[in-house]
N, C-alpha and C positions, 0 to 999 in steps of 0.2 A: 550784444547780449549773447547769450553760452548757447547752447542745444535747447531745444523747447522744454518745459516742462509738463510733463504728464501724470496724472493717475492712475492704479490700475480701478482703485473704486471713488470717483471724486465726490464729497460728500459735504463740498460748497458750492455757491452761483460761479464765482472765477473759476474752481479749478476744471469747471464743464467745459467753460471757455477755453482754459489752455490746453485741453484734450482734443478741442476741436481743431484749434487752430494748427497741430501737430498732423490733425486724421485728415483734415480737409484741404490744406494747407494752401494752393492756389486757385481753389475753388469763391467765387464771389460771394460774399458774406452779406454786403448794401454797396447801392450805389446812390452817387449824391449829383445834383446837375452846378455844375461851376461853369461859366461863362457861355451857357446854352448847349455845354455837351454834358450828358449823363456820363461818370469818371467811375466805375471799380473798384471798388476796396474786399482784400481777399482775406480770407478768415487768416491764414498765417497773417496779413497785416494788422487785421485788426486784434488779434492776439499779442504782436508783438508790442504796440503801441498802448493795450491796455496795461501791459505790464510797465512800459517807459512810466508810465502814468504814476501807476502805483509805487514805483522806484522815487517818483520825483515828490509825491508825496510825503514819503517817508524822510526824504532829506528836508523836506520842509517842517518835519518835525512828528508829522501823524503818525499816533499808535494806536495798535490793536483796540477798537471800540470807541475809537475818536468819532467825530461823524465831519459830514463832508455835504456842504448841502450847493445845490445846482440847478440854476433859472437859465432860460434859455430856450426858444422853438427847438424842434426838431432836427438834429445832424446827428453827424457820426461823432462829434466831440463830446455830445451829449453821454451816448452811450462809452466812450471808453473812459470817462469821468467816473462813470456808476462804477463800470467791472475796475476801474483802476483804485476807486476808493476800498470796495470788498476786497479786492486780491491785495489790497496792503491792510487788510484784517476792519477798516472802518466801515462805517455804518453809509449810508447814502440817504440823502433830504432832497425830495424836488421839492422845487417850490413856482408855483402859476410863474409864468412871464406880466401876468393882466392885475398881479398881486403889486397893490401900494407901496412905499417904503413903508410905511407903520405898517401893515400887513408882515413883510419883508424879514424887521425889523423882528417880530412877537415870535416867526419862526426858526430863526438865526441864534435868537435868545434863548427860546425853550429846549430848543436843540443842543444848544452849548455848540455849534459851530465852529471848526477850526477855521477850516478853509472853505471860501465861496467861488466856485467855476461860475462865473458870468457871464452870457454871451458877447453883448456888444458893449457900445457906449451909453446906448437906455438903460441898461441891467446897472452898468459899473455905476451910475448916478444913485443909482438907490442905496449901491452897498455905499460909495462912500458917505451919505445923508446918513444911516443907522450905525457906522463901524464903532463911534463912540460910543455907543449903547451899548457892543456887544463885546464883553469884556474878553470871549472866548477866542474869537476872531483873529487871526495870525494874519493870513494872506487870499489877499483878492488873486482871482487868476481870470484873464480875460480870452476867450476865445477868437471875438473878432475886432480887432484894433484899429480898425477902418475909421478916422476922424480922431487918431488918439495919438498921430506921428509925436508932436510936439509934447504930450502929457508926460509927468514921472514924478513918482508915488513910490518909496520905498517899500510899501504895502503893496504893491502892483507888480505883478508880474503878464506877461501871455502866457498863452499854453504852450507854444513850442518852445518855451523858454522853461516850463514843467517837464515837458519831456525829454530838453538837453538836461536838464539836471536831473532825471532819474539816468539818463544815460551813464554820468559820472559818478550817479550813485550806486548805479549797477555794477561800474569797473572797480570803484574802489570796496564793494560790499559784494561778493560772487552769490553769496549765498542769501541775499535781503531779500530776493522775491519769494523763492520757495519758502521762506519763514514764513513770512507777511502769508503766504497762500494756506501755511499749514497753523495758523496761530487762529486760526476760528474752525470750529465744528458744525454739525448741522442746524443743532440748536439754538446759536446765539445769534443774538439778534444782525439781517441782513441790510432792512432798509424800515426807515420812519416815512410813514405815510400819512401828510398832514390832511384830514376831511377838511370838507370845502366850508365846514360851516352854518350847513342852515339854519342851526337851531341855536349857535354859542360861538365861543371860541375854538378855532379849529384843536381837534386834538390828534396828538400825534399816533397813528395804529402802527404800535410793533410789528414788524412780519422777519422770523426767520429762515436761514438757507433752506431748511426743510421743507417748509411753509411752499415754497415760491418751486422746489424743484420738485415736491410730492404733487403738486397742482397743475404743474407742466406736463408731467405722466397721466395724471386722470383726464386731462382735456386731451392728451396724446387718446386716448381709448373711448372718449364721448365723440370729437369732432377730427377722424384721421386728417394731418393737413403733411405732404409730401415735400421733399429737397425742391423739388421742379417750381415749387409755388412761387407766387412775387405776392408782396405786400405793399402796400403804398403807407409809410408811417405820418398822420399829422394830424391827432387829439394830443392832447398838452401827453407829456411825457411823467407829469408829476403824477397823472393820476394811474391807479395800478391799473386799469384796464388795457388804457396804450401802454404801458411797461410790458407789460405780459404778452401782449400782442409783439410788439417793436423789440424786445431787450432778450426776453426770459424763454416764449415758446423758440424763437430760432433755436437756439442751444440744443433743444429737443427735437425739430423736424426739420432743421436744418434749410431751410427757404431763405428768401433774398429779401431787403429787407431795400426801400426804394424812399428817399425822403424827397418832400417836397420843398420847391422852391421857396414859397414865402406863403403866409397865408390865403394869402388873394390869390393864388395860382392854382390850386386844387382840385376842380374842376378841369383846368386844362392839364394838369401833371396823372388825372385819372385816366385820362384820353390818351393819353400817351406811353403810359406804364402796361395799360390794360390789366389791371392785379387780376390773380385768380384769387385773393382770400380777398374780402372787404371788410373791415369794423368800422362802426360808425355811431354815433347814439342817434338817438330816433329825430332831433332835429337836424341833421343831413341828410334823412332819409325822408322824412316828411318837405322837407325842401325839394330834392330830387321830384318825388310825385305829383308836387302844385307846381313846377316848371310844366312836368309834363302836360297837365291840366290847360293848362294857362295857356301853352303853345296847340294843343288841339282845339282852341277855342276860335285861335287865327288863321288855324287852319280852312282847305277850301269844305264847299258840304260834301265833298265826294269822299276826301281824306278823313275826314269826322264819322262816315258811315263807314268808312272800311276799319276804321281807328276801335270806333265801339262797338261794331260785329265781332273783329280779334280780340277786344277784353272781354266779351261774355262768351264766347267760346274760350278763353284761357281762365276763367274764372269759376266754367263747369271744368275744365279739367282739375284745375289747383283742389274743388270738392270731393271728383271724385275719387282723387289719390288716395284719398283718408279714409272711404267707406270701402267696404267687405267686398269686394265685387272688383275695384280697382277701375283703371281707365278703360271705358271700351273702346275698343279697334276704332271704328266711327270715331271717335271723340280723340283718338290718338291723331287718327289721318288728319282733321280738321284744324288741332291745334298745329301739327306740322308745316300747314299750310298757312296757317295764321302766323307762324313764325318767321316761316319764311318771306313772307309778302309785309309783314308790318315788325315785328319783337327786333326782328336778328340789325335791321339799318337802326332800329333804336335805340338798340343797346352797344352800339358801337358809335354812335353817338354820344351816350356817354361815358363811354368806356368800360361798361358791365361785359362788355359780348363773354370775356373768359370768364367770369364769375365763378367760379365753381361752390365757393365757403360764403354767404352771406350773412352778416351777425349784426344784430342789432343789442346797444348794451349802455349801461349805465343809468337807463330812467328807461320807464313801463314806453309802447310802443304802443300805437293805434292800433288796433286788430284790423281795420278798415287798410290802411297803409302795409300792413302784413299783407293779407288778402292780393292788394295790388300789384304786389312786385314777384307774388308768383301767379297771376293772371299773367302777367309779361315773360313769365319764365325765369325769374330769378329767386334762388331757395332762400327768398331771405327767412331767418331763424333767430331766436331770443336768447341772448341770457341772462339768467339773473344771478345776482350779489353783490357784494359789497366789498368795500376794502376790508375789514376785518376778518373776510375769510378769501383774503389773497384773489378777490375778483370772482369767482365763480361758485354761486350754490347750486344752481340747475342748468340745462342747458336743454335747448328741440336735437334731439339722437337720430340719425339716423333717417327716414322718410318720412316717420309719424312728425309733422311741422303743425300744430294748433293755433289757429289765430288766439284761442282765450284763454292760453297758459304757456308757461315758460318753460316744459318738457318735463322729466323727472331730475332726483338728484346726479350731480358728475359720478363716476364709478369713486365707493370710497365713501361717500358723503352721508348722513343723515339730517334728514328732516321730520319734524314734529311740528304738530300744531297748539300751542297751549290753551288752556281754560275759556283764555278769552280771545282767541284769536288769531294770539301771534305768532309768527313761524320763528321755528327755533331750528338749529343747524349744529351740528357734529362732526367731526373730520379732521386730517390734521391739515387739513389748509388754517382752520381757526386760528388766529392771530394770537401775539404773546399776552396782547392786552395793551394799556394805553400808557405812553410816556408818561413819567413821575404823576400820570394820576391811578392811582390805587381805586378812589372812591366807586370811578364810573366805569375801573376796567372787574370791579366787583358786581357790581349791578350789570354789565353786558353779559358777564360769565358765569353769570349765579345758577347754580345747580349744575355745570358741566358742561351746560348749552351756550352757543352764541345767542343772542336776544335780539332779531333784525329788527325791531321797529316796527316792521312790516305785519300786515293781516295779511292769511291766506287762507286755502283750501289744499288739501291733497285726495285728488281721486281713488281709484281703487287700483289704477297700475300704478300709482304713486305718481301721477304728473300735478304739477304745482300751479295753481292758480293766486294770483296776488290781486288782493279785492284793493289797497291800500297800504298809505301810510299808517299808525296805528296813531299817531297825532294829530289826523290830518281826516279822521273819521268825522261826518256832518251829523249832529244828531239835531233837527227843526225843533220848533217849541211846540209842536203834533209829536213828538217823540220816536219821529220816522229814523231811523238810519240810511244816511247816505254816503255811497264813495264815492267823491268826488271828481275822482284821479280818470274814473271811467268815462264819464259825463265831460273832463275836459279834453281826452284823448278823440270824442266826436268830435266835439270843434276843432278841434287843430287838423281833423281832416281834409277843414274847407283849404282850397286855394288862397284864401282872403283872411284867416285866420291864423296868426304865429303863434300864440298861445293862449289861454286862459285860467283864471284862477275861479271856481265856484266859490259862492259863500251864502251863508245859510245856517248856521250852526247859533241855534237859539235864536234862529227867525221864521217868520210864518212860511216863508218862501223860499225856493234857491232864485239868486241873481248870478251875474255872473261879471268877473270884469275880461274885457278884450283888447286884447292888443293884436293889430292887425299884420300882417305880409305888408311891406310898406314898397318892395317890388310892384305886385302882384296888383293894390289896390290903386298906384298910381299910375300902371298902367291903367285901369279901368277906367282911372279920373281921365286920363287923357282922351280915351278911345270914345268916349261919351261926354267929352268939353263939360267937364267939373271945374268950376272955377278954386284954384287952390294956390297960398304961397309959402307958407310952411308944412310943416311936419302934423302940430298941433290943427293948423284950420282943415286940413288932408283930413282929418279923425274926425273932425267935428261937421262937414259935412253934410245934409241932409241927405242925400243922395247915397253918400256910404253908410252913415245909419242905416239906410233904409236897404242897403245891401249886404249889409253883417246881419238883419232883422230876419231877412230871406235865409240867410245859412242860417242861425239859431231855428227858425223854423222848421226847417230840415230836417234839423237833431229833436228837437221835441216832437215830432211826428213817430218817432222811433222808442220814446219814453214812455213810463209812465208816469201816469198827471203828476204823482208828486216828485217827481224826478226834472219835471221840465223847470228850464230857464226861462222865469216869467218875465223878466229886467234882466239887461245888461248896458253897462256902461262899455264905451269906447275910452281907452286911456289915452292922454292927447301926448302922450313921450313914448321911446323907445327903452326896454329892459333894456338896463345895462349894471353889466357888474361891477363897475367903479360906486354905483350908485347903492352896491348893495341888495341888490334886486333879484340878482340872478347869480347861483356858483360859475366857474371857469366849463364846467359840461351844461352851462345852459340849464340847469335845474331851477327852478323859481324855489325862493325863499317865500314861502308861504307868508310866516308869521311878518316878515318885513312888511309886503305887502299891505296886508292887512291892517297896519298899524301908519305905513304910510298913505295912502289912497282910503282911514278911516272918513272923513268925511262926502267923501264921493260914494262908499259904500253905505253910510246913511243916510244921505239923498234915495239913495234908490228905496227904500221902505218908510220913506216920510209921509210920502203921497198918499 
């Protein structure tokens, strides 16, 4: 390839990229671990290769507004897939790795998909099951061909065989990259972002260049994050939160970007990376806090009293940060000493010790769980939005961090509350609207405003409070109003609790269904000889009843009467997304739910 190419004003996602890769040139971009050593990849490489990308593309036929859609965990191929589809003027599709072939299939289709970057040999099984369906479909391209020596498929390619062939297309074409970089504007559309679904058929949310690189500047000005940072990348990459995180803010503050080994490794790739930024959605985070729980319980009585003397002393301080007055001296000295003595071996444990950015994102967070992890010292903080407005409506700014709201809007943004509730949002992060459906991207954008779904509150400095879903409100046949979302955010506090769904909407009562921490309660079974040999008899238990019975307890001591959970049911299976149960971020599908576990749900109002 020639001399790099630059912009003096780049006013695409690539051409940030090839600025970068010119400005920074041997500076480490990510690193990836290949046969137990963490390996370097420098922004000049990674520039140079999203461009091979976007060259070999082109020879494979892709034009300006083609789309290019991409399954796969977490790597660096991931990402020069994206910048290589944008810098050759195309559009970019993730799609779940945890998504069916008929799932696979509906998005490849809607998309009109040219080409599909696959990761391994599970990915390549699906496209070839769908490829006759998808009449769009030119060429598979396989990233890891591990189990695939003997396979050949004129439809098949690997990726270094994409990127010899932008090679050759780059010698014979001098001038095809900077085309491809200059043949889209701000405006047009950069990536389809398919929602996970909980109410329908996923639908695809337009977002363009503007979109993604105006929203990397306002998060530039709500949450300063520095070149010196390290990130650890590994929520699916389909969805725009880890994109933003992994792909789009580096471009902007320039930090290192650290992928994990395999899923299962995460925990120990945390330990080892030490990231100073962390994202995470609230069930990683609520995971981390019931390990904690769960291990001070094994603990000796000596360590349990030194353990919970240091959380009520770092729990007055996390209060008093917030009130007029600030931390007092006493109350500094004390925590210093709590830190040192119990927080600082804990968190290096599990790999928080650098912590400096902690972000909690993509579904509402326990306020209890917030609370905890800056009792330990760690500033974990919220955001809230959606994919239609490119991930971010508000964000915790700055020191003011509230357990019971999600901070005010990004700089740039507006928020409004309408008639009946719902929050409504302004900005140019706001999406283009929804692939070839008109209907529903009319009713999201009716009147000017995005339409979140969501019920909230806004105070008088403008911080946002999210009471619910706006579908998902409980009104009893007492005519009470109830949010649910709040009442299942206590239980999921317990250690013994993964999640739960309330129910009650035109019933005398709220019930509740539960599903347990299947860690957390089989240790219990063991530690107290509960006789169990599955999963289902594990639930069904009397002895765990009657210790899920104690945690709901708990939480109705904290409610009001018509708020408490009079009945709940133990589910005797684990949520899983194959099943339909839950989206790829662990979000529970309500209405599924409901509709499957209806007669377990009226069992509990028979009696």
């Amino acid at each position: 390839m020639a001399d790099p190419i630059t912009f003096a004003e780049p006013r695409t996602i690539p051409q940030v990229l090839m600025n970068r890769a010119a400005e920074l040139g041997p500076r480490t971009a990510m690193r990836v671990k290949e046969l137990g050593l963490w390996r370097d990849i420098s922004w000049a490489e990674y520039g140079r290769r999203a461009g091979l990308a976007a060259l070999g593309l082109m020879a494979l036929g892709l034009n300006p507004g083609d789309t290019v859609a991409v399954i796969g965990e977490n790597c660096p191929e991931w990402l020069i897939a994206d910048m290589g589809t944008m810098a050759a003027g195309g559009v970019t599709v993730g799609i779940y790795t945890t998504n069916a072939a008929v799932e696979v299939q509906y998005i490849l289709q809607h998309s009109e998909a040219k080409v599909f970057v696959v990761e391994n040999e599970e990915q390549l099984d699906k496209a070839l099951q769908v490829r006759d369906q998808c009449p769009h479909l030119t060429k598979i391209v396989v990233i890891d061909t591990e189990g695939l020596r003997h396979f050949h498929d004129p439809m098949v390619i690997d990726f270094d065989q994409l990127l010899a062939l932008g090679q050759e297309y780059g010698q014979a074409h001098p001038e095809a990259l900077r085309q491809g970089l200059e043949s889209r504007g701000p405006d047009d559309l950069a990536l389809l972002i398919y929602t996970s679904g909980t109410t329908g058929p996923p639908k695809g949310a337009m977002l363009s260049h503007r979109n993604v690189l105006w929203t990397t500047q306002a998060l530039r000005q709500a949450v300063p994050v520095f070149a010196e940072d390290e990130l650890l990348s590994f929520l699916p990459l389909s969805h725009i939160a880890e994109r933003m995180f992994s792909v789009y803010m580096p471009l902007a503050f320039t930090y290192t970007i650290n992928f994990i080994e395999n899923t299962d490794t995460v925990t120990d790739n945390v330990v080892e990376i030490s990231p100073t930024v962390f994202f995470a959605v609230p069930r990683i985070w609520e995971k981390y806090a019931s390990t904690i729980a769960i291990k001070m319980k094994d603990a000796t009585w000596f360590k349990r009293q030194v353990f919970g003397l240091a959380l009520a002393i770092g729990r007055k301080r996390a209060l008093a940060r917030l009130s007029p007055g600030g931390v007092p001296a006493g109350l500094r000295l004390a925590f210093a000493l709590a830190h040192f003595a119990v927080f600082k071996k804990l968190k290096e444990r599990l790999g928080f010790e650098r912590v400096r950015v902690a972000i909690s994102g993509a579904a509402p967070i326990s306020p209890d769980v917030l609370r905890f992890y800056h009792a330990i010292g760690v500033p974990l903080r919220q955001v809230y939005g959606q994919t239609e407005d490119t991930g971010p409506t508000s964000i915790h700014q700055g020191e003011v961090i509230e357990a019971d709201n999600v901070g005010p809007a990004i700089p740039g943004v507006e928020i409004a509350i309408a008639d009946d509730g719902e929050i409504l949002v302004r900005g140019p992060n706001v999406f283009l609207g929804y692939y070839k459906n008109p209907e529903a991207t009319a009713e999201t954008l009716a009147g000017g405003w995005l339409h979140s779904g969501d019920v909230g509150e806004i105070d008088d400095r403008g911080f946002l409070k999210i009471t619910d879903r706006k579908k998902d409100l409980i009104i009893t046949s007492g005519g009470k109003n109830i949010a649910p979302q709040n009442l299942e955010n206590q239980l999921k506090f317990s250690p013994y609790i993964n999640d739960a769904v309330v129910i009650g909407d035109q019933r005398k009562f709220l019930s509740a269904l539960i599903f347990i921490d299947e860690d957390n309660v089989v240790k219990y079974a063991q530690e107290n000889k509960i006789p169990f040999t599955t999963y289902a008899s594990l639930t069904q238990a009397k002895e765990v009843v009657e210790l899920i019975q104690q945690e709901v307890d708990k939480v109705n001591q904290t409610l009001a009467r018509v708020e408490q959970i009079k009945k709940f049911t133990i589910l005797p299976k684990k949520l899983l997304e194959e099943d339909g149960e839950v989206t790829p971020t662990m979000k529970i599908k309500r209405k599924h739910i409901n509709q499957a576990y209806k007669d377990l749900i009226d069992a509990m109002y028979k009696a």
